[in-house]
MIMI-162592 format. One record per atom (N, C-alpha, C, O): atom name; x, y, z; residue in one letter; residue number from 1. Coordinates in Angstrom, 3 decimals. Each point is the difference from the previous one (the first is absolute). Example, Ala and Ser with C-alpha at 12.3 -4.5 7.8 and 13.67 -1.06 7.14 Angstrom:
BEGIN
 atom        x        y        z type seq
    N   13.190   -5.690    7.800    A   1
   CA   -0.890    1.190    0.000    A   1
    C    0.900    1.200    0.000    A   1
    O    1.036   -0.019    0.665    A   1
    N   -1.386    1.069   -1.385    S   2
   CA    0.820    1.190    0.060    S   2
    C   -0.770    1.090    0.730    S   2
    O    0.509    1.108    0.169    S   2
//
This chain:
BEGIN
 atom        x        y        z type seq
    N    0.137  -33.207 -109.040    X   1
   CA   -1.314    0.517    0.263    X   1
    C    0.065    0.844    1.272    X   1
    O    0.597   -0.542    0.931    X   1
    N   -1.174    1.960   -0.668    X   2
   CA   -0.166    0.477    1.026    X   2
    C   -1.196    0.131    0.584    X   2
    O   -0.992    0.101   -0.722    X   2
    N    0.908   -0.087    1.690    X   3
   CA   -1.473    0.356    0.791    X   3
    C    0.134    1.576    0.377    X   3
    O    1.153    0.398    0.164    X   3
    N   -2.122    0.467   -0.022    X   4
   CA   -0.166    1.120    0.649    X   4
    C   -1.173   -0.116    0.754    X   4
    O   -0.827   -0.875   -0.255    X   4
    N    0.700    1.608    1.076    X   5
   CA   -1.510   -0.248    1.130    X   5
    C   -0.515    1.456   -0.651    X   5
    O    0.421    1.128   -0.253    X   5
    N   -1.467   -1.841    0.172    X   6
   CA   -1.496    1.437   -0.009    X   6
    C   -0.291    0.395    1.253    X   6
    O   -0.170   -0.667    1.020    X   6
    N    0.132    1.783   -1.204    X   7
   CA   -0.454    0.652    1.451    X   7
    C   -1.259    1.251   -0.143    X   7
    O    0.087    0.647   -1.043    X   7
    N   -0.723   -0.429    1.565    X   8
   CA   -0.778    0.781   -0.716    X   8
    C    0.771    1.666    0.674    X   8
    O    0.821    0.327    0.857    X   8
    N   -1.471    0.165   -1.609    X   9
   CA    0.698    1.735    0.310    X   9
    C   -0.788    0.069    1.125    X   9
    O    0.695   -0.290    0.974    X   9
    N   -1.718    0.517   -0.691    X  10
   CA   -0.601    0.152    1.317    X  10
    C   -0.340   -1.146    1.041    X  10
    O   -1.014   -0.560   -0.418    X  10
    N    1.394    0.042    1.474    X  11
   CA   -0.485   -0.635    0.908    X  11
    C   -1.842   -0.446    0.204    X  11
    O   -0.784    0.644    0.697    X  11
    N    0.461   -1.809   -1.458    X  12
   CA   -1.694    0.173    0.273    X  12
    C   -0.397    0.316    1.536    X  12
    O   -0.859    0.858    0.203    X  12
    N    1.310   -1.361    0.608    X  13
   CA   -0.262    0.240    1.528    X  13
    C    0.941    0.856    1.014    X  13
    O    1.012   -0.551    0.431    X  13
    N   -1.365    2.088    0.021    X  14
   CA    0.686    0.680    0.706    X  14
    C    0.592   -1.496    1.706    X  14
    O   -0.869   -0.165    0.856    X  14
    N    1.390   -0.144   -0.789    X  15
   CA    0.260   -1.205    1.277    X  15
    C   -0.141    0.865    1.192    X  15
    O   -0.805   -0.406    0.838    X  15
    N    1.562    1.767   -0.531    X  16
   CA   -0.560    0.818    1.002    X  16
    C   -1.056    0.108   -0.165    X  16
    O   -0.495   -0.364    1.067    X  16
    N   -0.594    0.745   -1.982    X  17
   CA   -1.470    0.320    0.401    X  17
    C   -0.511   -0.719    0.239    X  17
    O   -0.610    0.121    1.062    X  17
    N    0.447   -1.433   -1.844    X  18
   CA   -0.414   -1.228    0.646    X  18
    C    0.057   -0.680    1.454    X  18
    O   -0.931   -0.532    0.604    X  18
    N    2.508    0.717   -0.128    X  19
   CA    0.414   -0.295    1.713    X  19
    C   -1.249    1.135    0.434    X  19
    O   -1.179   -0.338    0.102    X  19
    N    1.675    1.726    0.125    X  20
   CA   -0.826    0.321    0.602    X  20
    C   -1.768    0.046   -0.039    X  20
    O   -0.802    0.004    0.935    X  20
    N    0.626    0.023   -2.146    X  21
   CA   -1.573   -0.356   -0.078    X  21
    C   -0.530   -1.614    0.506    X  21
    O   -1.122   -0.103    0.495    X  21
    N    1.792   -0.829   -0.617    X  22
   CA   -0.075   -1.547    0.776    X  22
    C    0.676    0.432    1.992    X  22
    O   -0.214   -0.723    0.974    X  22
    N    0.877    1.859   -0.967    X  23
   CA    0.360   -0.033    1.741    X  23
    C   -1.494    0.625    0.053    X  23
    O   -0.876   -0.821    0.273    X  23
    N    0.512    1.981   -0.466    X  24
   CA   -1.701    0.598    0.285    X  24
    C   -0.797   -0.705   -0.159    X  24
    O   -0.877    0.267    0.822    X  24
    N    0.491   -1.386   -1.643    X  25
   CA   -0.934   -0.430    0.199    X  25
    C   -0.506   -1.113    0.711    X  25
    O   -1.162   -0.404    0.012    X  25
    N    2.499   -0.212    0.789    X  26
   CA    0.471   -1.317    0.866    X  26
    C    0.213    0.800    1.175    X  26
    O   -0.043   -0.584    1.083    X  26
    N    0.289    1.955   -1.114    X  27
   CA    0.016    0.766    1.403    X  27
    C   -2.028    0.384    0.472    X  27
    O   -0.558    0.105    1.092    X  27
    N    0.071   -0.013   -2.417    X  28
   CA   -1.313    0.551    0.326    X  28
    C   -0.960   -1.143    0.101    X  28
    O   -1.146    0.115    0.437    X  28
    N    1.699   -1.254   -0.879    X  29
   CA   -1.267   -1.497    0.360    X  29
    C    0.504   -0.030    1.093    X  29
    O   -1.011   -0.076    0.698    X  29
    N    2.384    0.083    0.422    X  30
   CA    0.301   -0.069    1.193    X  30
    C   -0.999    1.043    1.133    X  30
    O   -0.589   -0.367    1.017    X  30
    N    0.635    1.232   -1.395    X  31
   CA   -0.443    1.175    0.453    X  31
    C   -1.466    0.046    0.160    X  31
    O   -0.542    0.499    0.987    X  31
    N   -0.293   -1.204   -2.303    X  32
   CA   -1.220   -0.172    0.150    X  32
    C   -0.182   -1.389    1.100    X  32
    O   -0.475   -0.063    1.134    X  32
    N    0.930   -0.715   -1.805    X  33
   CA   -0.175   -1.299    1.119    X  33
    C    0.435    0.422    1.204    X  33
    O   -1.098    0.541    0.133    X  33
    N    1.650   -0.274    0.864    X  34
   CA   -0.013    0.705    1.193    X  34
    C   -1.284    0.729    0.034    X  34
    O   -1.000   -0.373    0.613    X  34
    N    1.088    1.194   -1.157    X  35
   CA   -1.852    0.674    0.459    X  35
    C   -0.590   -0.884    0.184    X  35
    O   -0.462   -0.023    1.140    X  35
    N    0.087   -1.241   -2.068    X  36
   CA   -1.107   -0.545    0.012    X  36
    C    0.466   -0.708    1.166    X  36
    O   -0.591    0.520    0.946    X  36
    N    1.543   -1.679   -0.412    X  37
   CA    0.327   -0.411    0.716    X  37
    C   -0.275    0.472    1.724    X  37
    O   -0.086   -0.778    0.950    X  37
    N   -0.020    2.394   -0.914    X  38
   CA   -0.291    0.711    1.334    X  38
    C   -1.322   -0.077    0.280    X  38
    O   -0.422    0.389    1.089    X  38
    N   -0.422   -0.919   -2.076    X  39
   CA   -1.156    0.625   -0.124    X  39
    C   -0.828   -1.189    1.260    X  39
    O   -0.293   -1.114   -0.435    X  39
    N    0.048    1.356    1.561    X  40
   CA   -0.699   -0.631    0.917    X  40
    C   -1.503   -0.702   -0.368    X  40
    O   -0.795    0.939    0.002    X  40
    N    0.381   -1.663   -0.183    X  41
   CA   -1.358   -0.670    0.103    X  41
    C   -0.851    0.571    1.124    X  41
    O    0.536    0.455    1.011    X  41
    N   -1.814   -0.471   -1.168    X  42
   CA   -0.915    0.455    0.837    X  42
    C   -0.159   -0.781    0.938    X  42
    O   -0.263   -1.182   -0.222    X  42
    N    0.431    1.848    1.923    X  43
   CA   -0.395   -0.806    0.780    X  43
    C   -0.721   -0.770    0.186    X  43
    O   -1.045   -0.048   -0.649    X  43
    N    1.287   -0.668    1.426    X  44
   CA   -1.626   -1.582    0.432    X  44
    C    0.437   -0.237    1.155    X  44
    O    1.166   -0.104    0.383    X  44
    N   -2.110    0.021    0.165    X  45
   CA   -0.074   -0.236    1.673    X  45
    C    0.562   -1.137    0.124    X  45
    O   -0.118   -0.775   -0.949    X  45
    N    0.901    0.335    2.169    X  46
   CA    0.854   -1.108    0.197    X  46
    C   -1.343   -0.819    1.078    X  46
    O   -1.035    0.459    0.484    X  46
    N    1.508   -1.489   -0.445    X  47
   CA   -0.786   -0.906    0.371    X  47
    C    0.745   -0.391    1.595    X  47
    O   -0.757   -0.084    0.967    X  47
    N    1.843   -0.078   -0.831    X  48
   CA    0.332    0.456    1.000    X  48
    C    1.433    0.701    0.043    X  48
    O    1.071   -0.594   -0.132    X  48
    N   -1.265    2.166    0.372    X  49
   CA    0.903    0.930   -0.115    X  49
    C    1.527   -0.146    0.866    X  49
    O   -0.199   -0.527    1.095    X  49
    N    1.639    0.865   -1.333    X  50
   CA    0.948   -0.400    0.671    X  50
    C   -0.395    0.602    1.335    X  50
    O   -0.380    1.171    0.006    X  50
    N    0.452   -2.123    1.556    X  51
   CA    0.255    0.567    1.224    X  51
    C    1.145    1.182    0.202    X  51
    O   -0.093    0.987    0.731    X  51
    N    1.296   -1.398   -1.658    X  52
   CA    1.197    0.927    0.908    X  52
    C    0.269    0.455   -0.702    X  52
    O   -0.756   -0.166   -0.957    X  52
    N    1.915    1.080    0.687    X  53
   CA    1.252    0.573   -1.533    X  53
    C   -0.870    0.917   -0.327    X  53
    O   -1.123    0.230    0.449    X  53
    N    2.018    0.509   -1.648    X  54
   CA    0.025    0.633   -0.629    X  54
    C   -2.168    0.054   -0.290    X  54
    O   -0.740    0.632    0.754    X  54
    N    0.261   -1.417   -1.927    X  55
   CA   -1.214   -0.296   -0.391    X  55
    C   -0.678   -0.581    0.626    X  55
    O   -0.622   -0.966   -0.441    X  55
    N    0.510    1.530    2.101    X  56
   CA   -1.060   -0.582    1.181    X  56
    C   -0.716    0.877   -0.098    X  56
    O    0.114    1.223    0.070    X  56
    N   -1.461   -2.393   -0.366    X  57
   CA   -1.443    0.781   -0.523    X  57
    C   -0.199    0.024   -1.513    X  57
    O   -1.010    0.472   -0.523    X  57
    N    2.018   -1.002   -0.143    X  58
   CA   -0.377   -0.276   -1.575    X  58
    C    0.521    1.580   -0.681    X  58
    O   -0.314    0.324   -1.145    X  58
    N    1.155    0.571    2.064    X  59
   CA    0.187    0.898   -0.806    X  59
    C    1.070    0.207   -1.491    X  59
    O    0.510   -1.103   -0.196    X  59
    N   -0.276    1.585   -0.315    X  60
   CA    1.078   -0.332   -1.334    X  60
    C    0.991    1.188    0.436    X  60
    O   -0.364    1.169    0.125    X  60
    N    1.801   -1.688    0.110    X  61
   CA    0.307    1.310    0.132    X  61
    C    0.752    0.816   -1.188    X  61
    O    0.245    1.191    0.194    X  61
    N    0.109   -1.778   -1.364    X  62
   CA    0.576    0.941   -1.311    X  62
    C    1.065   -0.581   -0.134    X  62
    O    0.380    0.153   -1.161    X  62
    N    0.468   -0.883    1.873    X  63
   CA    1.549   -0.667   -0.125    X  63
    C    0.309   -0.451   -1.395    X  63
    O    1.054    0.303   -0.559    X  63
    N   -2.140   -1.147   -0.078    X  64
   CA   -0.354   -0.692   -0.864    X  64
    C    0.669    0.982   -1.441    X  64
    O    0.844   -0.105   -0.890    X  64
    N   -1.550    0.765    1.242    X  65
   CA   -0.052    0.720   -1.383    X  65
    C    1.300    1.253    0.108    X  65
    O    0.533    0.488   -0.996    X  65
    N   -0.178   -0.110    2.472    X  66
   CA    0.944    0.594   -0.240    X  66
    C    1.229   -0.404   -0.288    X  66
    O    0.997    0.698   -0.182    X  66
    N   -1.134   -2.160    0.137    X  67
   CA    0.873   -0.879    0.009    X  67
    C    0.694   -0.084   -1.373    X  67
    O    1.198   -0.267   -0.092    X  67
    N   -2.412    0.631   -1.540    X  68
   CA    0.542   -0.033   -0.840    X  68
    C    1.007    1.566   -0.908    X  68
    O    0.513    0.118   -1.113    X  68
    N   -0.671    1.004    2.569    X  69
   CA    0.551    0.999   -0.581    X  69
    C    1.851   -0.136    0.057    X  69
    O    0.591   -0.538    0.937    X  69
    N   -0.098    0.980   -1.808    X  70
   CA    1.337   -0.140   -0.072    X  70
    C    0.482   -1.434   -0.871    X  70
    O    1.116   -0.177   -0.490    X  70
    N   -2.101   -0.636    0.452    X  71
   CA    0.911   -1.187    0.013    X  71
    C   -0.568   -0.029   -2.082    X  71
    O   -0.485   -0.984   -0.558    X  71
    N    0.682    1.934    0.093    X  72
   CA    0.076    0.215   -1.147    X  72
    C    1.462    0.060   -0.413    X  72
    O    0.813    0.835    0.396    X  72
    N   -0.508   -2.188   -1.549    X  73
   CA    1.875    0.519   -0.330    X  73
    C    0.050   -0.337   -1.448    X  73
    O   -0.551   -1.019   -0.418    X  73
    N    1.130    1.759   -0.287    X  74
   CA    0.109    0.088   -1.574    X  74
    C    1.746   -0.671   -0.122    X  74
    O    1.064    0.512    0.346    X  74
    N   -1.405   -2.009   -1.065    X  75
   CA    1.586    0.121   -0.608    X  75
    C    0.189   -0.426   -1.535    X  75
    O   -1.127   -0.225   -0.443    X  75
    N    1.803    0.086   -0.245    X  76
   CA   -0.060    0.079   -1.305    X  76
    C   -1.082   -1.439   -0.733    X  76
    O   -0.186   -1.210    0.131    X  76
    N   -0.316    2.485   -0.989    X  77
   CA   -1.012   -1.004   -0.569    X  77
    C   -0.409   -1.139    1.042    X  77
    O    0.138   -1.188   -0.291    X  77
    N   -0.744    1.687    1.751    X  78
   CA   -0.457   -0.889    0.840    X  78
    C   -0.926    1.119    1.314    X  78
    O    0.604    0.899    0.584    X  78
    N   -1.580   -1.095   -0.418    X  79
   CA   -0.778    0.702    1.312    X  79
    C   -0.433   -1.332    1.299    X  79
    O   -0.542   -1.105   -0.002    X  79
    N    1.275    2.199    1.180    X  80
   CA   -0.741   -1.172    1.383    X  80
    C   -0.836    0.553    0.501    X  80
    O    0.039    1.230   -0.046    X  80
    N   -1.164   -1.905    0.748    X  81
   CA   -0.713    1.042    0.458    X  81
    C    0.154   -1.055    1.166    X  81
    O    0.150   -1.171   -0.348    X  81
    N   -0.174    1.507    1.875    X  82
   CA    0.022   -0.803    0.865    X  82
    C   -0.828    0.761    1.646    X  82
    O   -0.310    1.156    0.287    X  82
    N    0.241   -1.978    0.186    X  83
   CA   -0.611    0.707    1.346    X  83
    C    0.936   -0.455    1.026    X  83
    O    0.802   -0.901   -0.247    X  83
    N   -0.865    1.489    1.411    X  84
   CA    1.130   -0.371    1.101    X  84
    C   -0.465   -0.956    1.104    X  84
    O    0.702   -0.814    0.599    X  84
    N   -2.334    1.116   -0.395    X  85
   CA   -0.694   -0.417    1.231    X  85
    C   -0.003   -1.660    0.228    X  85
    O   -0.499   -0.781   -0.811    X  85
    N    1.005    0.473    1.789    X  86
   CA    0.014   -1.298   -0.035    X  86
    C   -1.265   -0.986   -0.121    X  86
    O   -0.113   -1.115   -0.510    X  86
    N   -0.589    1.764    1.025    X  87
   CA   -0.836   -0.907   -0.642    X  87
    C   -1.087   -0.246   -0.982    X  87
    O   -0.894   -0.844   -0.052    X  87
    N    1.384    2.249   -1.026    X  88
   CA   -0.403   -0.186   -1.364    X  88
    C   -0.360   -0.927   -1.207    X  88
    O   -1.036   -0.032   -0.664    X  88
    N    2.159   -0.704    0.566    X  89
   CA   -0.210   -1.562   -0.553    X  89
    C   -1.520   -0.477    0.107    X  89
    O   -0.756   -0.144   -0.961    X  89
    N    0.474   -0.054    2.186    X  90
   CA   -1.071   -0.748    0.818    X  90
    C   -1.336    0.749   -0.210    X  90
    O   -1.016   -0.687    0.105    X  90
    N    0.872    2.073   -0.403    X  91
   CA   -1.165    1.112   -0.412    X  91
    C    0.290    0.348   -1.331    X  91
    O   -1.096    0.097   -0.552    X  91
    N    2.055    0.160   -0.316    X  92
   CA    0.185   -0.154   -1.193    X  92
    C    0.619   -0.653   -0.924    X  92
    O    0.286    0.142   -1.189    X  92
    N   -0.148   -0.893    2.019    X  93
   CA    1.624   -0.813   -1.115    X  93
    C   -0.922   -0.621   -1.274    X  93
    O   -1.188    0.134   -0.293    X  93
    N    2.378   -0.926   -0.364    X  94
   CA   -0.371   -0.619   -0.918    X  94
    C   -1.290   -1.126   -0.075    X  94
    O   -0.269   -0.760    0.930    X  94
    N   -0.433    0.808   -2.163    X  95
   CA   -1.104   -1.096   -0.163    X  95
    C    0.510   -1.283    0.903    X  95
    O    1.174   -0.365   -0.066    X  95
    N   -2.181   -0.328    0.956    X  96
   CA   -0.210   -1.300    0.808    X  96
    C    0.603   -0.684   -1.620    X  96
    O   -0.052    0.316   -1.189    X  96
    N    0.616   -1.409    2.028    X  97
   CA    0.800   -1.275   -1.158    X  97
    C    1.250    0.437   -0.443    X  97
    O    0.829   -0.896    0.160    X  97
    N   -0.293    2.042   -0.719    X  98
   CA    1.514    0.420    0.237    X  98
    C    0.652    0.047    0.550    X  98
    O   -0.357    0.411    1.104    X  98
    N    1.746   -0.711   -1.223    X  99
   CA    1.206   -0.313    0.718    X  99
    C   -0.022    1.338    0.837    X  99
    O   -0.626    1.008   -0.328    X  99
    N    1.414   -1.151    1.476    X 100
   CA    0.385    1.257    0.763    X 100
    C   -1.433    0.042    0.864    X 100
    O   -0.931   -0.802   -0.076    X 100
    N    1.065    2.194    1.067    X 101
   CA   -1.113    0.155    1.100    X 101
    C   -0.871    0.397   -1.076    X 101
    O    0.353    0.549   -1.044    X 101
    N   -1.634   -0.905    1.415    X 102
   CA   -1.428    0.319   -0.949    X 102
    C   -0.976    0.456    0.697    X 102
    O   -0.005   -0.424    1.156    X 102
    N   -0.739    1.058   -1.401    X 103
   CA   -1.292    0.818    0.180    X 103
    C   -0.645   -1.589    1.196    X 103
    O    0.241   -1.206   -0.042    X 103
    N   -0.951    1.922    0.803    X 104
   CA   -0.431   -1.047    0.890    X 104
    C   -1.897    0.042   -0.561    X 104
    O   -0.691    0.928   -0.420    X 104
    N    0.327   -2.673    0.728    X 105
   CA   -1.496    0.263   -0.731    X 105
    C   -0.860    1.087    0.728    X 105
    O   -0.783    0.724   -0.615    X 105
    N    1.007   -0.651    2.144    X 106
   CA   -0.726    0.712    0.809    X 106
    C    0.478    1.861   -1.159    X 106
    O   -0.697    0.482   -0.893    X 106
    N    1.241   -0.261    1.110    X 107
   CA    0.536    1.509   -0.328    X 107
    C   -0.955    0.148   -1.703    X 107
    O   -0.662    0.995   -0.295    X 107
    N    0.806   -2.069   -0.497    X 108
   CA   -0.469    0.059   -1.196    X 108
    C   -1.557    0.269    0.286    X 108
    O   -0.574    1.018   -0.385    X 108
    N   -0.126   -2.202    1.209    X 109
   CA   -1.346    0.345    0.323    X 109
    C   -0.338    1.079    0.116    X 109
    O   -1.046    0.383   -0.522    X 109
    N    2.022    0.623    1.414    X 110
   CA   -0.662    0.727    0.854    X 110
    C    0.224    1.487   -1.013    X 110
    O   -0.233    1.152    0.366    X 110
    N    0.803   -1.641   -1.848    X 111
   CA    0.135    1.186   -0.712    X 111
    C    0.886    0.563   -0.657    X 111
    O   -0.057    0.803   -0.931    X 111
    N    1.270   -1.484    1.716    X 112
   CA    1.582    0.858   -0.661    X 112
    C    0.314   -0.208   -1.219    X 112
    O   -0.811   -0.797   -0.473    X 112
    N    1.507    1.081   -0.205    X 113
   CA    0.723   -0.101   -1.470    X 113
    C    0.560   -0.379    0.412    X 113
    O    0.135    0.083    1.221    X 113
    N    0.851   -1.030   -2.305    X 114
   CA    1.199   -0.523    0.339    X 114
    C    1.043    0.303   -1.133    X 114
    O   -0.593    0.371   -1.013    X 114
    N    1.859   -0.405    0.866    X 115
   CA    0.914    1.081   -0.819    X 115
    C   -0.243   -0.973   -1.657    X 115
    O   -0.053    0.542   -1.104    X 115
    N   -0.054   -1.946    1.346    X 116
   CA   -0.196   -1.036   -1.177    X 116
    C   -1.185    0.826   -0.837    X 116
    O    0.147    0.287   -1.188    X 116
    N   -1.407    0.081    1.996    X 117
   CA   -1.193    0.167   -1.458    X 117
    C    0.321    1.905   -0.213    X 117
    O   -0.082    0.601   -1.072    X 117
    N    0.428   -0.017    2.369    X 118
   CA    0.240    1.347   -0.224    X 118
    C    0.862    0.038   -1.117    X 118
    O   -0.629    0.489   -0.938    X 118
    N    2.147   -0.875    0.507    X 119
   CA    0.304   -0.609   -1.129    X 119
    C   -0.261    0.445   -1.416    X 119
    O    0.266    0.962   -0.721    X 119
    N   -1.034   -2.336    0.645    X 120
   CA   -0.102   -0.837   -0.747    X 120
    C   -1.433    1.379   -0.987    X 120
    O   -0.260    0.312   -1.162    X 120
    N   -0.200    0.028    2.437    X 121
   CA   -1.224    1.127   -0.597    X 121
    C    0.321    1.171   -0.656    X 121
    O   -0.638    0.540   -0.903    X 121
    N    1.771   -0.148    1.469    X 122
   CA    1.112    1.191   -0.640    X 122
    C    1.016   -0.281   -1.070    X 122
    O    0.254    0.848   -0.856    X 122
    N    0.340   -2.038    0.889    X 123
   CA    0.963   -0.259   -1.249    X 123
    C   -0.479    0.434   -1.423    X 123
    O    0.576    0.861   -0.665    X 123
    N   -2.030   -1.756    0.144    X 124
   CA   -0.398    0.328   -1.211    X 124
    C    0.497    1.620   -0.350    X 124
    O    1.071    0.300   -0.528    X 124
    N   -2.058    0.573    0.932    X 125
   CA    0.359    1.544   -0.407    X 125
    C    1.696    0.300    0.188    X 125
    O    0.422    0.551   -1.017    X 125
    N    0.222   -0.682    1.634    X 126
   CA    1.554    0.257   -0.263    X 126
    C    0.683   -0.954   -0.701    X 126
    O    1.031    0.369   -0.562    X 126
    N   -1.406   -1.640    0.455    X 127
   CA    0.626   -0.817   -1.358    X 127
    C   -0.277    0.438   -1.265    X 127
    O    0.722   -0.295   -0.953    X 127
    N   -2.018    1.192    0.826    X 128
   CA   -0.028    0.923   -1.201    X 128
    C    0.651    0.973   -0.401    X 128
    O   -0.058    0.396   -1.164    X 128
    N    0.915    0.235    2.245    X 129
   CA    0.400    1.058    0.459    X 129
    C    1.236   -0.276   -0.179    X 129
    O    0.685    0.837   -0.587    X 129
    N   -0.163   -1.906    0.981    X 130
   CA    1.645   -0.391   -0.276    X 130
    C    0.043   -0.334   -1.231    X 130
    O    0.613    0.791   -0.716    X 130
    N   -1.061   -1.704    0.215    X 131
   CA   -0.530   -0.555   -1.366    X 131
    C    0.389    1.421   -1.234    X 131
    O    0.474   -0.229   -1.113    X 131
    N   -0.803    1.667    1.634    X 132
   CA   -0.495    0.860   -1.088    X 132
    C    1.876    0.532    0.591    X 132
    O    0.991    0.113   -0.721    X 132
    N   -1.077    0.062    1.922    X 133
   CA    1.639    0.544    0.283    X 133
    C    1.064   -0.375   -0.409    X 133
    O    1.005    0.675   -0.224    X 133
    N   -1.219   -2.114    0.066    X 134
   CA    0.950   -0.737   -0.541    X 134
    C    0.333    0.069   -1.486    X 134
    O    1.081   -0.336   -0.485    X 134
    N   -2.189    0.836   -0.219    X 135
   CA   -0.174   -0.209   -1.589    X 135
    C    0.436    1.712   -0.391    X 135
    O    0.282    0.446   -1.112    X 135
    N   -0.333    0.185    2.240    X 136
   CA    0.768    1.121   -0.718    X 136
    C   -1.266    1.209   -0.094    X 136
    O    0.450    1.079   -0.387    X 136
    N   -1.516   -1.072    0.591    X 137
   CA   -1.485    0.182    0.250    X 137
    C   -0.223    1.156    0.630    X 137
    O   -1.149    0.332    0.293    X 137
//
């Protein structure tokens, strides 16, 4: 008895178009989440404003957010998006109750996003998006 393999004459899925249509669209949910991530909350008067440093007098000075430029990195079938500022974690980090530094309750009160619901709000529309890239779409 012999076996022969079927193969079809044409490939159903180009695998290059697919890589690159799944790198664009894991490069462009990165890309959007950073925007949203920069995006500052509206001031509120501090209750009692820092005496010294940098934000004496309650001012904001931009660190924050410049913090998330650059730190955009694409590697295969994977996007980081990261910020540098040290003390990011603590103004945006992850949802309170997760492992690692987390969003502090004060910072949440007072308005910030944190990278957990920023997320979680953006995935849906690009899981559609990979979903259709993946299928050849």
């Amino acid at each position: 008895m012999k076996f022969r393999a079927i193969v079809p004459k044409h490939p159903p899925v180009d695998l290059r178009a697919v890589s690159d249509k799944v790198h664009h669209d894991l490069r462009d949910f990165g890309v959007e989440f950073q925007h949203k991530m920069e995006d500052y909350p509206p001031a509120r008067p501090w209750k009692r404003p820092p005496k010294s440093g940098l934000r004496r007098g309650g001012r904001r000075t931009g660190a924050l957010k410049g913090g998330w430029a650059g730190g955009l990195h694409m590697g295969h079938f994977e996007v980081t998006v990261e910020n540098r500022v040290k003390y990011a974690p603590y103004v945006q980090g992850k949802r309170p109750g997760r492992k690692g530094e987390a969003q502090t309750e004060h910072m949440r009160r007072r308005g910030w996003q944190n990278v957990t619901d920023t997320a979680r709000a953006l995935w849906p529309k690009y899981q559609t998006r990979l979903r259709k890239s993946l299928a050849g779409k």
